[in-house]
C-alpha positions in Angstrom: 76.3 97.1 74.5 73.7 94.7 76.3 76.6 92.3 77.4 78.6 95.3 79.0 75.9 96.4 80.7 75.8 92.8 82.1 78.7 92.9 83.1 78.6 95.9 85.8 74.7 95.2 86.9 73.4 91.8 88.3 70.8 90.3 86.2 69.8 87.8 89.1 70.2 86.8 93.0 72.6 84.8 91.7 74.7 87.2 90.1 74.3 89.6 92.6 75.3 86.9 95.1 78.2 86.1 93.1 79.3 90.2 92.8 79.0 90.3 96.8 81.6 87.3 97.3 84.1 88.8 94.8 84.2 91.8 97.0 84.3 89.4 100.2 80.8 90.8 101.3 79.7 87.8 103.9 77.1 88.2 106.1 79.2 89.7 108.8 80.8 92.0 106.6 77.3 93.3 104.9 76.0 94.0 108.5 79.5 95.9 108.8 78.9 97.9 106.5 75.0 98.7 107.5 76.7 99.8 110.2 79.0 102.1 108.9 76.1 103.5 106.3 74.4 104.5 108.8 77.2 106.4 110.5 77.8 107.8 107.6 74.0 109.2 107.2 74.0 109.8 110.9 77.3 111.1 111.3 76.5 114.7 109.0 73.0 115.1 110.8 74.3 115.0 114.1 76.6 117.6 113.2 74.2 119.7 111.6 72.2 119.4 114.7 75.7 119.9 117.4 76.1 123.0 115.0 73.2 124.7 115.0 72.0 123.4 118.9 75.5 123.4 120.3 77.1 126.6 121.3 80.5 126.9 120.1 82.1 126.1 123.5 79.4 123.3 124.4 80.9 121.6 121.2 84.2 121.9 122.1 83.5 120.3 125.6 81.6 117.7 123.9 84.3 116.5 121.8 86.6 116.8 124.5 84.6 114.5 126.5 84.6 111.9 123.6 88.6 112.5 123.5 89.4 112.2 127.3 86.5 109.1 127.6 89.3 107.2 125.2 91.6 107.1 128.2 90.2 103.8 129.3 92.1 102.1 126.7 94.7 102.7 129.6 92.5 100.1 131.8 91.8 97.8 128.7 95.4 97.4 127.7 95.2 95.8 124.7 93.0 92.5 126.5 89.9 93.1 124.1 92.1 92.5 121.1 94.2 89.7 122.9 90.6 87.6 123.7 89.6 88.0 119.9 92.8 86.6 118.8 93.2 83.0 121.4 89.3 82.4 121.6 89.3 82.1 117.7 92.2 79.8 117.8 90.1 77.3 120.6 87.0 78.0 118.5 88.1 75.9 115.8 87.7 73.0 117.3 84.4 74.2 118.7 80.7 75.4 117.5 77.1 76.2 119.0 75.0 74.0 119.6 70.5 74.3 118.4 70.1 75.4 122.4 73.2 78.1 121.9 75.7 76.4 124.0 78.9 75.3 123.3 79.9 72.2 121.9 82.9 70.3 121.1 86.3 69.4 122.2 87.0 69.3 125.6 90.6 70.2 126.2 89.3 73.6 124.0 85.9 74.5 126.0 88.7 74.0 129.2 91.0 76.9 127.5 87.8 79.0 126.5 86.2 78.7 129.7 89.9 80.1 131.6 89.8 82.8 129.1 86.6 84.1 130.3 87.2 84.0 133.8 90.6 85.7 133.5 88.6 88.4 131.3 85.3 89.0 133.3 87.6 89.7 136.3 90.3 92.1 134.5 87.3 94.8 133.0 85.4 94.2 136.0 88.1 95.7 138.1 89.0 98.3 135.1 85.5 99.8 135.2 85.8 100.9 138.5 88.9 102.4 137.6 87.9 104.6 134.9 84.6 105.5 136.9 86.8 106.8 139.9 90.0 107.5 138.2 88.8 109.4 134.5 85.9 110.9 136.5 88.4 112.9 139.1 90.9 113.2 136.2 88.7 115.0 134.0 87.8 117.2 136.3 91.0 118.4 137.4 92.0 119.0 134.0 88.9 120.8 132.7 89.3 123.0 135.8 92.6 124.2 134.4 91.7 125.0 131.3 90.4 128.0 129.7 87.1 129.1 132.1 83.9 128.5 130.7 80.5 129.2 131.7 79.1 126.1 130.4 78.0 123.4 132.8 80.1 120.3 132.9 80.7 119.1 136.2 77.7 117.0 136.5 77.7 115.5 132.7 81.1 114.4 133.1 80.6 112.3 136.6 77.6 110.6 135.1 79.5 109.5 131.4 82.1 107.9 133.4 80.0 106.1 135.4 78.1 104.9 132.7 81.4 104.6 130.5 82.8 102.4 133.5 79.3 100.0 133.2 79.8 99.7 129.8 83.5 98.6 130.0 82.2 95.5 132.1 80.3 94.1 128.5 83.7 94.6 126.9 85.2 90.8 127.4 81.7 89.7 125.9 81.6 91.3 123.0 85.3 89.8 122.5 84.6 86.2 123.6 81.8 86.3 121.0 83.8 87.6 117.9 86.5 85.4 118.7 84.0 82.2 118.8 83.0 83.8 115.1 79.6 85.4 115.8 80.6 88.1 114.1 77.2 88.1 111.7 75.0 88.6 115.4 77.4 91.1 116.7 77.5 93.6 113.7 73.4 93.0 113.0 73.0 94.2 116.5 75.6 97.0 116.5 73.7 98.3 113.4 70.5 98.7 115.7 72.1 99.9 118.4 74.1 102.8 116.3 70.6 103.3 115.0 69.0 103.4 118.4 71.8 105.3 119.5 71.8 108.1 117.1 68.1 108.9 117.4 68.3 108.9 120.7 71.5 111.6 120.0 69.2 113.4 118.0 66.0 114.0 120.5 68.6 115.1 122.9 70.2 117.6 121.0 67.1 118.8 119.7 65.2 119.2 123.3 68.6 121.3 124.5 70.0 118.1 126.6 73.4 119.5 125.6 76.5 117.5 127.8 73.5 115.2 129.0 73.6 113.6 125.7 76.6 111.8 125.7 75.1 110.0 129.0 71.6 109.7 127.5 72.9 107.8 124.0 75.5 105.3 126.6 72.4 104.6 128.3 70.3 103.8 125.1 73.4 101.6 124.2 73.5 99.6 127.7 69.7 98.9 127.5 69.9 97.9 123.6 73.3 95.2 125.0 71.2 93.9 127.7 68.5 93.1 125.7 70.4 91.7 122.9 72.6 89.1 125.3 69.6 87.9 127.3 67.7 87.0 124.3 70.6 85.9 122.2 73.6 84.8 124.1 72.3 84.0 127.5 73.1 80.1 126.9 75.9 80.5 125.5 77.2 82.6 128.5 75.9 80.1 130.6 77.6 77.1 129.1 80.8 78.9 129.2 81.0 80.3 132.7 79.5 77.2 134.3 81.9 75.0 132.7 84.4 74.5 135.0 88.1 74.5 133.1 89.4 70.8 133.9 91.4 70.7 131.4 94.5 72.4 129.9 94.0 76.6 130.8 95.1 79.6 129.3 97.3 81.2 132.1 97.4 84.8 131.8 101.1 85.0 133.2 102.4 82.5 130.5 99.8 82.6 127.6 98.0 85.9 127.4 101.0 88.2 129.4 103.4 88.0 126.1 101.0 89.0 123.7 99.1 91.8 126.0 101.7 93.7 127.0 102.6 94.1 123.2 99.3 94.7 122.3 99.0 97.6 125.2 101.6 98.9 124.5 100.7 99.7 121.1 97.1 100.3 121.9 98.0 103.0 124.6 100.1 104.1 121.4 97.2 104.7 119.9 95.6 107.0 122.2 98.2 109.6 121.5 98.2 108.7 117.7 94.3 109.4 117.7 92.8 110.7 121.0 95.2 114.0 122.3 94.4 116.4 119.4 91.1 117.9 120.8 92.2 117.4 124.5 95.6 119.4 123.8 93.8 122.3 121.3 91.4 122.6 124.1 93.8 123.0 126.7 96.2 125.6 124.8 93.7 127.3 122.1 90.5 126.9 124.2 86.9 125.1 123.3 86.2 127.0 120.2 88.9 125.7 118.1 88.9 121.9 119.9 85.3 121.6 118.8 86.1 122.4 115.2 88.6 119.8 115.1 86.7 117.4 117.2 84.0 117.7 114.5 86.5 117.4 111.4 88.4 114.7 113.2 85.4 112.8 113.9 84.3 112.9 109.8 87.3 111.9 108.8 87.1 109.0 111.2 84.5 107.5 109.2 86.6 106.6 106.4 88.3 104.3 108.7 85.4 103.1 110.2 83.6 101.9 106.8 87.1 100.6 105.4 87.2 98.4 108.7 83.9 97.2 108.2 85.7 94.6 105.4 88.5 93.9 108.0 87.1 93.6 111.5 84.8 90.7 110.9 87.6 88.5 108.8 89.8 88.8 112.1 88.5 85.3 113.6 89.1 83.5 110.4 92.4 85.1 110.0 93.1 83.4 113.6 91.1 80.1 112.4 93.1 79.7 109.2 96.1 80.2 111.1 95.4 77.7 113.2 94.8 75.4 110.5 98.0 76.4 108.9 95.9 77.2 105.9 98.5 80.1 104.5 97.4 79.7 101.0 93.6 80.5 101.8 94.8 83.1 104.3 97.0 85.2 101.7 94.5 85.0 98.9 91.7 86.3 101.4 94.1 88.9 102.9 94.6 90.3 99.6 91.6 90.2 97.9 90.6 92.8 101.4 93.2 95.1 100.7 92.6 95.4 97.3 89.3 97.0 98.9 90.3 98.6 101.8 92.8 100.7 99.6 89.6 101.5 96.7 87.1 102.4 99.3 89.8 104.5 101.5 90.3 106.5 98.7 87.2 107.0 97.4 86.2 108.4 100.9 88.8 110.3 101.4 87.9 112.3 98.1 84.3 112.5 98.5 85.0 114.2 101.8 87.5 116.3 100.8 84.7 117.5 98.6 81.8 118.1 100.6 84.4 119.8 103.3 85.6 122.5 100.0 82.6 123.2 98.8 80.8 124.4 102.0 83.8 126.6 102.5 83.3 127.9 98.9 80.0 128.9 99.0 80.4 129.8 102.4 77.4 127.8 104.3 77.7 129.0 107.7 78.0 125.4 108.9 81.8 125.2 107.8 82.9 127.4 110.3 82.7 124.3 112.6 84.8 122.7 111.0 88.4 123.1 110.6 89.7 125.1 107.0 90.1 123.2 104.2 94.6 122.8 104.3 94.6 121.4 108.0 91.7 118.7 106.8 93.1 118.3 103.6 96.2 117.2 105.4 94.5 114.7 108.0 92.7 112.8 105.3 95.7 111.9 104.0 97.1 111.3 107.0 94.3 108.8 107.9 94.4 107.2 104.7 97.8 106.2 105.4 96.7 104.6 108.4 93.5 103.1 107.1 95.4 101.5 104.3 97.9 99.9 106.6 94.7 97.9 109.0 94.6 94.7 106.2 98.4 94.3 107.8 98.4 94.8 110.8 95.3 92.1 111.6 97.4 89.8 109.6 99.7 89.7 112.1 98.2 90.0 115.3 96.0 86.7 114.0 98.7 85.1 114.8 99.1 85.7 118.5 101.4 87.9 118.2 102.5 91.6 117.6 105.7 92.2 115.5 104.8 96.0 115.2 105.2 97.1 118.7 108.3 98.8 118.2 106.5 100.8 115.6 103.2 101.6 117.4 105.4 102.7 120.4 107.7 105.1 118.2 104.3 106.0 116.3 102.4 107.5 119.5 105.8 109.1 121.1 106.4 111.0 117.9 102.6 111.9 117.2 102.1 112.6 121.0 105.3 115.2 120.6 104.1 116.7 117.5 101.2 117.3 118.9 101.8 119.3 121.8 104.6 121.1 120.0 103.2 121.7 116.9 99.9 122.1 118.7 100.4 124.6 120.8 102.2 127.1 118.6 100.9 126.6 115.3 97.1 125.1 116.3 95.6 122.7 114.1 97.8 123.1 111.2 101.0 122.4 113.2 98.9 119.0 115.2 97.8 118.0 111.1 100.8 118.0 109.6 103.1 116.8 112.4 100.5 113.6 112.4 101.2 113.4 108.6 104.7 113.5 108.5 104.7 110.6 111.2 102.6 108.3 109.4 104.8 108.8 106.1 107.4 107.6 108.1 106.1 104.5 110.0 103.2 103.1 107.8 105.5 101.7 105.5 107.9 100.4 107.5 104.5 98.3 108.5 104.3 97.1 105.5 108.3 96.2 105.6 107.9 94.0 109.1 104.6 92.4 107.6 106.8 91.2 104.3 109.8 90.3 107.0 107.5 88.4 109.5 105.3 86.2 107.1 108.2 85.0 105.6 109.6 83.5 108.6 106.5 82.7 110.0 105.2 80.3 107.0 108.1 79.4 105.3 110.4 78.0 108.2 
């Protein structure tokens, strides 16, 4: 009985050590999934406290903020993803040096170096977009919606200016996960979700109400700052002053081809995740968009804490890849969907279980939340989709995106469902129309993944 026992509980670092890299827990994936623990803890407080702080229709406006906010992935277009994928490629041939700067082949530093420049410029240009564009944007359309006496106006302008500033930090945190400091990056998003939520928290509690979307951004901004000066400030230095004399990474010929692919699939995505509150709001009014805002937003986290395994493997996805090291790569790739697929559905039960039994013993808190059929319905929806992230980073680590076709059809039919199903049947119509999508495409993912590795690694 002793030696079972051994077998499930470490006796020693070293057998603990050895647990945590059969379950592909790195560094960079442990501070992942701090991360994601603590959304998890933080997520359910701050939704006691937007319950029992929040009038109903301040929630709903609050969610909708969060919902309409996403519309800047129409300024990113898909460039965040696109600098993760070619800076991991020239990072192979290149490292940090004891002072933080870069070191290492030329010709690759050259690339790196035209990479950054043609980045800083793109979000520098987009945040000024969203600032004016989503701030005069959102206010025509929450003027014609359902009145409300709740104040709004004010809120709003400040979170896109603030949302706009933090767009500008956006090619940084990509140039650094695609040059593999992906162990920094998640340690500091930790304490900045941490900061963050407190900061939620006090704001809620001292009635800060649509000023605490704008006070939390803030917290974050500070907490980047902070974090690049003392961390990153050399490297940032080494890469902007370094002059590309080499070859460059032309954005017409080299980034172009895979961008609009991945934008096209990332705007996609907005109506695939992003229009339910926004379209509930506008037909069913703030009430019922805040109860799905709030659902929505739980059943996020499964996704979140199953990427937490995913997101930091990207750059050595692209790095094996570049190595043509398929054999490492595949073993890898499986071993994280192996996890992806236990920890999805072990979420996805656990919350289907807290969400029942509120309604069963009927706290007053679940009328917040949506019933128990329409959020039955999206977690299986979402599992779907969560299950299907090991695949899709496979193939876009390789500079390129074979599911575009997919994403595309994925957001048109999603985005229609939605506002048909939406608007005359409410939740349950915008639930199951986004189920009955994602039985259809995820896996015909699966099919173009088993299609594209074989012609990609066995030519």
């Amino acid at each position: 009985m002793r030696e079972k026992l051994k077998e499930f509980f470490p006796s020693s670092k070293a057998d603990l050590i050895s647990i945590l890299q059969k379950a592909e827990v790195d560094r960079a994936v442990f501070y992942g999934l701090l991360s994601r623990v603590w959304g998890v803890i933080a997520g359910p407080v701050t939704a006691l406290l937007i319950a029992t702080k929040f009038s109903p229709e301040v929630q709903g406006y609050y969610y909708t903020f969060a919902n309409l906010l996403a519309l800047q992935i129409f300024v990113e277009l898909g460039l965040g993803l696109v600098i993760v994928q070619f800076a991991s490629h020239e990072w192979s041939r290149l490292s940090l040096s004891p002072q933080g700067e870069i070191t290492g082949d030329p010709e690759a530093l050259s690339k790196l170096s035209s990479l950054a420049a043609v980045a800083l410029k793109w979000f520098l240009i987009g945040g000024l977009i969203v600032v004016l564009g989503l701030g005069f944007g959102g206010h025509l359309f929450f003027s014609l919606s359902p009145a409300s006496d709740v104040n709004w106006v004010s809120p709003w302008f400040l979170l896109c200016a603030l949302t706009g500033a933090n767009i500008c930090l956006v090619p940084i945190w990509s140039l650094l996960e695609g040059c593999n400091q992906v162990s920094s990056i998640y340690f500091f998003r930790f304490w900045q979700g941490l900061f963050a939520s407190v900061s939620i928290w006090v704001a809620i509690y001292f009635g800060a109400n649509l000023w605490v979307a704008s006070i939390s951004t803030t917290v974050t901004l500070a907490c980047a700052g902070v974090f690049i000066r003392r961390k990153y400030w050399n490297f940032l230095k080494s890469l902007l002053a370094s002059r590309p004399t080499g070859p460059r990474l032309d954005w017409r010929e080299d980034i172009l081809p895979m961008q609009w692919r991945i934008a096209l699939s990332s705007v996609s995505g907005y109506f695939v995740f992003s229009l339910f509150t926004p379209v509930l709001f506008h037909y069913h009014g703030p009430l019922l968009a805040g109860q799905f805002g709030m659902t929505w937003n739980i059943v996020g986290i499964i996704g979140s804490i199953s990427n937490a395994w995913i997101a930091p493997k990207a750059p050595q996805f692209g790095m094996l890849i570049a190595l043509k090291n398929y054999v490492v790569l595949d073993t890898l790739f499986w071993r994280l969907t192996k996890i992806v697929v236990l920890i999805t559905l072990l979420l996805s039960l656990c919350c289907w279980l807290c969400i029942y039994i509120i309604n069963i013993l009927h706290y007053s808190i679940a009328e917040r939340f949506l019933p128990v059929l329409p959020t039955v319905i999206l977690l299986l929806a979402q599992a779907l989709v969560t299950i299907s992230m090991p695949f899709s980073t496979y193939l876009r680590a390789h500079k390129k995106e074979p599911l575009l076709l997919l994403s595309v059809m994925s957001g048109i039919l999603t985005g229609l469902s939605t506002f048909i199903f939406g608007k005359y049947y409410a939740a349950n119509g915008a639930a199951v129309g986004y189920l009955a999508v994602n039985l259809i495409v995820i896996p015909l993912v699966v099919a173009v993944w088993y299609r594209s590795r074989k012609a990609w690694h066995f030519q």
